[in-house]
N, C-alpha and C positions, 0 to 999 in steps of 0.2 A: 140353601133355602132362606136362611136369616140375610143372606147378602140381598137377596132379592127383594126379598119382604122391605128391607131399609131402604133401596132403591126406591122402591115405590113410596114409601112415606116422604122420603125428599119432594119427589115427583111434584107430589100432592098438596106439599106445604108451598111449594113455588108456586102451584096455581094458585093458590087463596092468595085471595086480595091483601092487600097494605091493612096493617091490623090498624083500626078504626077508634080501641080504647070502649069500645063498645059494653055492658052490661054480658056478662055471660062469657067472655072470650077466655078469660082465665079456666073456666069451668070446662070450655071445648081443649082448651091444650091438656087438663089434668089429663081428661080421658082420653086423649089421643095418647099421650105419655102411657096411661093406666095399660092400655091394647096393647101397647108397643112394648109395654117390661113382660108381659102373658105370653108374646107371642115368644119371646128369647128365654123364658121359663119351662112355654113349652117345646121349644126346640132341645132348652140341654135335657130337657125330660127324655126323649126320645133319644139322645144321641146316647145317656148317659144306658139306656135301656137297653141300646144296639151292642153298646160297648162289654155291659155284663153279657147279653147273651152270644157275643164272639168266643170271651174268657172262657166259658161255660162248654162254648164248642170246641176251641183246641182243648179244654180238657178233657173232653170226650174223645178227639180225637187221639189223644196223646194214650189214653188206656186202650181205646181198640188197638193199640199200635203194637199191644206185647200179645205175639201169634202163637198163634196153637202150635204150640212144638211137644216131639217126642222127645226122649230121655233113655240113654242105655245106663241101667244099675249098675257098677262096677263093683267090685270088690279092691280097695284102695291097696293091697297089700300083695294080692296075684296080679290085678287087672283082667280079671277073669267076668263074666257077664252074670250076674245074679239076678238081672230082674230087669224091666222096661217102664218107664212112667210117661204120663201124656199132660201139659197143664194148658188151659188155655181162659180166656176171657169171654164174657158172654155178658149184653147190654140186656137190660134189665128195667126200663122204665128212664126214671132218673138216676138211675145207677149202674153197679155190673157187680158179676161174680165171678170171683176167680177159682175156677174147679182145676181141681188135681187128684188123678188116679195112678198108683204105683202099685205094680203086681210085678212079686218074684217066684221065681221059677220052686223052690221049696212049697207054694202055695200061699202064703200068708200074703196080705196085701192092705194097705190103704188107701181111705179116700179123705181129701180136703175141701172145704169149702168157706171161701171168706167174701161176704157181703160188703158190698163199699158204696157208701154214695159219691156224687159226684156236687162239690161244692161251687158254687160263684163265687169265680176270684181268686180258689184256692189252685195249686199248680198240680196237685196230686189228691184222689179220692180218699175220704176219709171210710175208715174201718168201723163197719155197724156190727157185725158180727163174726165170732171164728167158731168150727168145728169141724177137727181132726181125728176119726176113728178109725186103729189100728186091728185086723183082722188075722184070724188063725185062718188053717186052711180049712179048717172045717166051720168057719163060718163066726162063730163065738167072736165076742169081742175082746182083746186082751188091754188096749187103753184108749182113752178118751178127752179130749182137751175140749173144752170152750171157754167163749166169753163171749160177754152180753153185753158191749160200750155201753151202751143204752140205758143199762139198771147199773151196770159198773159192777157186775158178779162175774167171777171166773170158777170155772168145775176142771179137775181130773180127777180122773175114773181108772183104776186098775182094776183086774182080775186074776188070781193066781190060786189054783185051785179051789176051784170054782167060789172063792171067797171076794164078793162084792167090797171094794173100797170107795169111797166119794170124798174128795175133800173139797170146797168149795172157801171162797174170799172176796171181801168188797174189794172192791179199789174205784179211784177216783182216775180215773182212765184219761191222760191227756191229749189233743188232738191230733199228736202226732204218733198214736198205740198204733202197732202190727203187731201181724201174728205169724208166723208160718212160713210160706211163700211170699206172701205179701208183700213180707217187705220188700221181693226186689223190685218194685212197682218206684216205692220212692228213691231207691234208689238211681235206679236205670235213670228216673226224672232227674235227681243230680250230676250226673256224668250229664246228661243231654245240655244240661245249662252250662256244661261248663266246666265244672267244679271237681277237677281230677290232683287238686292240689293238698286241700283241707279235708278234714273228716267233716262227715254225717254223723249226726247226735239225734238216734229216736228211742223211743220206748216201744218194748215188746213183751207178750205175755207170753209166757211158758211154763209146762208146768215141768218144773225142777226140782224134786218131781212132785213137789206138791205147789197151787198155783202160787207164781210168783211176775209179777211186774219190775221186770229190767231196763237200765238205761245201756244200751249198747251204742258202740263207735265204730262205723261205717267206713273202714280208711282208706282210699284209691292209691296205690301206686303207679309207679311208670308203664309204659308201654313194652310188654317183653312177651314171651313165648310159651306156651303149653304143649304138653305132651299129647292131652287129651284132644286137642282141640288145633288144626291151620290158623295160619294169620298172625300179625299184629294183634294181642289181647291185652285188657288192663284186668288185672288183681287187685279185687278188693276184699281187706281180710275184714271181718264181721267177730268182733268179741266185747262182752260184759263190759261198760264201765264204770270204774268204782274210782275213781275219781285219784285222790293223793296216794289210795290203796292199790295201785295198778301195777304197781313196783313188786308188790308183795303176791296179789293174787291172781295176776293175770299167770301164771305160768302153771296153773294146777287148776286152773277153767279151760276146757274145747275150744278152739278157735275154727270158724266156718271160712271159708274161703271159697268166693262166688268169682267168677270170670266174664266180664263183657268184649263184645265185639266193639269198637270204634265202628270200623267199617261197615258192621251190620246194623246201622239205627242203635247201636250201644245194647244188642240185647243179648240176655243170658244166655250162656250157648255152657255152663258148665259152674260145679263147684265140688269141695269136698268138704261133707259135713256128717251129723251122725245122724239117723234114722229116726232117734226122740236122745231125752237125757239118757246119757249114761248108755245108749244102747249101740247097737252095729254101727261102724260106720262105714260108709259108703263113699262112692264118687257117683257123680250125674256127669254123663257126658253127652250135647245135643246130639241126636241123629242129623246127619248131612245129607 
């Protein structure tokens, strides 16, 4: 359109006569000039418009892209079936929610839910809100996680004979906080760029068990084999980092260990981790 538009200003200026030195001529060029900088101002306005709202669409598109899959409960130690879970993504306006329902077979069960908008520009949605409540079979709540990005307030909530606990903490929540599930969101988005060489560096809330705000390291290894899972899969182990102290403390903190497909769009198809701090631990392995 700008190529056109200048064409025709050439056009234009070839017909006008032999400039004459006339009263006014200077004043016709300004404004022919003036038109002509408007008109390539408002082209990159537009282009620059189209361009965020492309960004804005593969980011959209990149979160409907993590599918509703089920999940068999394992017990890490028989490989025995304790339970089934279901997680999946659901657009939301300008954003989506990532829900997640795990029921095991003893009765107790949770439900997750983490609110994300979806940002211009950014490659992964950012985390507006997390809440994580953990169920008896008889219904009663036994724990409770949230955070609120928003106000920058985290809660965990025990119960243990029938004695109510709340501990809650500010924090100044950085753009790159997850919680839960979540995180395999930016994840999954790092392997899809690329990036199976170098760790991921995010922060995540948890409550440990009372809230606490973590910097954890996201590390990809090579390409090798699960028991749980066919195929070609890459291992990424998910643990705390404390930086020059990882020497000393990494060996007496949990290490989570998430599994992607290559082959499958790089999504989660498995991992083994613990249920909350300190508690069961488990395997997830996708249904096929």
């Amino acid at each position: 359109w700008i190529a056109l538009l200048h064409r025709r200003s050439q056009d234009t200026e070839r017909e006008q006569p032999p400039k004459s030195g006339r009263p006014g001529q200077a004043s016709i060029s300004l404004l022919h000039n003036f038109w002509w900088t408007c008109a390539i101002v408002a082209a990159l306005g537009v282009a620059a418009s189209w361009l965020t709202g492309a960004s804005s669409a593969r980011c959209e598109e990149e979160i409907l892209s993590f599918p509703s899959s089920g999940f068999r409960i394992l017990n890490p130690d028989t490989g025995v079936v304790i339970g089934q879970c279901r997680y999946s993504v659901e657009r939301l306006g300008t954003g989506a929610i990532l829900k997640g329902a795990n029921h095991y077979l003893n009765g107790d069960y949770d439900i997750e839910e983490a609110h994300m908008v979806i940002v211009p520009g950014r490659p992964v949605p950012r985390l507006v809100n997390f809440k994580h409540t953990f169920y008896r079979k008889d219904g009663s709540i036994e724990r409770e996680g949230r955070a609120e990005l928003s106000t920058g307030v985290g809660w965990c909530e025990t119960t243990e004979n029938g004695k109510q606990k709340i501990e809650s903490a500010k924090f100044n929540f950085p753009s790159d906080t997850y919680a839960g599930a979540s995180i395999l969101i930016p994840i999954q988005d790092y392997l899809r760029r690329g990036a199976t060489t170098t760790a991921l560096h995010l922060h995540v809330f948890n409550c440990a068990p009372n809230p606490k705000l973590l910097e954890i390291e996201a590390k990809p290894g090579d390409e090798t084999r699960w028991s749980g899972y066919p195929g070609e899969l890459v291992r990424v182990k998910v643990a705390p980092d404390f930086g020059i102290w990882n020497l000393f403390l990494r060996p007496f903190i949990p290490e989570m260990s998430a599994w992607f497909a290559p082959a499958d769009g790089w999504n989660f198809v498995g991992g083994n981790l613990e249920r909350y701090y300190r508690g069961p631990k488990i395997t997830l392995v996708k249904t096929r």
